[in-house]
C-alpha positions as CSV (number, residue, x, y, z in Angstrom):
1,X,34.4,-93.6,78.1
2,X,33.2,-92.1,75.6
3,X,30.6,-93.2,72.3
4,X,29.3,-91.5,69.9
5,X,25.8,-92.4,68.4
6,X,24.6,-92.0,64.5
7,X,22.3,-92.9,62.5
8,X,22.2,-95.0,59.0
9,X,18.4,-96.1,57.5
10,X,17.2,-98.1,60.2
11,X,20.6,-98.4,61.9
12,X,22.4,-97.0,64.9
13,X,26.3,-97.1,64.1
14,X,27.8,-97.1,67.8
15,X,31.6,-95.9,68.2
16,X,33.1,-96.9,71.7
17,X,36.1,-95.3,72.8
18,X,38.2,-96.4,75.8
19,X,37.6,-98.9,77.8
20,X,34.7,-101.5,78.0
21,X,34.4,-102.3,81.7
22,X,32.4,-102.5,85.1
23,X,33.3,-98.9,85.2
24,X,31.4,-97.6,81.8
25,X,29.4,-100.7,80.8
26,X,26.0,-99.2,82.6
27,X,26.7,-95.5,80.5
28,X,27.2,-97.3,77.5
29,X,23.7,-99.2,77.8
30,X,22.0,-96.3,78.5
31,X,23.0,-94.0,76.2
32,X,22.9,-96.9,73.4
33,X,19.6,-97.5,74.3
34,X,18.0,-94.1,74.7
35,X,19.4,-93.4,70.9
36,X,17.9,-97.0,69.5
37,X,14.4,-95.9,70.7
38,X,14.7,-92.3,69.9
39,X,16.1,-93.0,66.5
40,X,13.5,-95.7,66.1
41,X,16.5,-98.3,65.1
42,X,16.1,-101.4,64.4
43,X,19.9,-102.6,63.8
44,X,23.1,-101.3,65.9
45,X,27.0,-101.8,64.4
46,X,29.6,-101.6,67.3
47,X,32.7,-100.0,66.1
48,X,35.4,-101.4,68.3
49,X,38.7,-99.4,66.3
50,X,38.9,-97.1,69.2
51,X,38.5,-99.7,71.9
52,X,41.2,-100.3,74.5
53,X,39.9,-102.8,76.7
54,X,36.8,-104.9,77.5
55,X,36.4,-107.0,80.3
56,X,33.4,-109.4,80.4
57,X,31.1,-106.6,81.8
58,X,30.9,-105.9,77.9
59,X,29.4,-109.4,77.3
60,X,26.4,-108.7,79.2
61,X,26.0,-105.0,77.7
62,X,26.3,-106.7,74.5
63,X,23.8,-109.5,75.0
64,X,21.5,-107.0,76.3
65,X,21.9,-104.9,73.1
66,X,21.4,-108.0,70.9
67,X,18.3,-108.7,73.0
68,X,17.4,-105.3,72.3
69,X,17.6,-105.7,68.7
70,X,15.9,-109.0,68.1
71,X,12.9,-107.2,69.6
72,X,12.7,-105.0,66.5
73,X,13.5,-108.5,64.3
74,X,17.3,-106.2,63.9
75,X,20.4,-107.3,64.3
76,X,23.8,-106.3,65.8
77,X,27.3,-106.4,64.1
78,X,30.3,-105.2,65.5
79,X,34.1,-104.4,63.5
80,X,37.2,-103.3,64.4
81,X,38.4,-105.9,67.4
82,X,41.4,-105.7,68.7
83,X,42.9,-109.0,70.0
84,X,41.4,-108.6,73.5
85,X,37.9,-108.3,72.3
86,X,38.8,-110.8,69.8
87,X,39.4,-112.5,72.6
88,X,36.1,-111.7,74.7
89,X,34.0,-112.5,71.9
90,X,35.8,-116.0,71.6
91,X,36.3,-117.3,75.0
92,X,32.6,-116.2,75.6
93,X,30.5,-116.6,72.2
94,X,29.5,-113.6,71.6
95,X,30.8,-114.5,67.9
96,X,28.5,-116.9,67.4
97,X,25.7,-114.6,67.5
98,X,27.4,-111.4,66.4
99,X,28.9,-111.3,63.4
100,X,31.9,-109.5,63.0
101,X,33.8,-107.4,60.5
102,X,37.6,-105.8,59.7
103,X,35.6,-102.6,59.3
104,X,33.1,-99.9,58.8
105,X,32.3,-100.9,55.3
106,X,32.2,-104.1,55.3
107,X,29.5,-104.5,58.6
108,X,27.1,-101.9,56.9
109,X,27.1,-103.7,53.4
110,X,26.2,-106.7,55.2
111,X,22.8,-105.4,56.1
């Protein structure tokens, strides 16, 4: 797995490649995490394009990042799903509190 952090105002644009699982969900927190408080970030934008797979270890990396945000009264956004995140974020409402885009220009307009 691998993601790639950058940084937009106040906002931490997060690009997952691979696959969401038990196996990468713990790297991905970390590293997301570490660059949120370092880039003092108050929003984060998932990019999902490059996404294989998630399994519903990415729910609870999610809701932790969410938490993380509404700490710093931000938000978090995601784009790009593919129909097994789709899915995920369905089955498990994780679209109710994210909202989601079809892509990269659309999610950061919305802030």
């Amino acid at each position: 797995m691998k993601i790639d952090c950058k940084k937009i105002n106040r906002t931490l644009l997060v690009k997952l490649y691979g696959e969401i699982d038990h196996h990468f969900t713990e790297d991905i927190r970390d590293k997301i995490d570490r660059e949120f408080n370092k880039q003092n970030c108050q929003n984060i934008i998932l990019d999902f394009e490059d996404v294989e797979f998630m399994d519903s270890s990415g729910i609870g990396m999610i809701i932790g990042r969410y938490k993380l945000t509404q700490e710093k009264n931000g938000k978090i956004y995601a784009f790009g799903l593919k129909d097994n995140a789709k899915r995920i974020f369905d089955m498990s409402g994780l679209n109710k509190l994210i909202a989601c885009f079809e892509n990269k220009q659309q999610a950061i307009s919305y802030i």
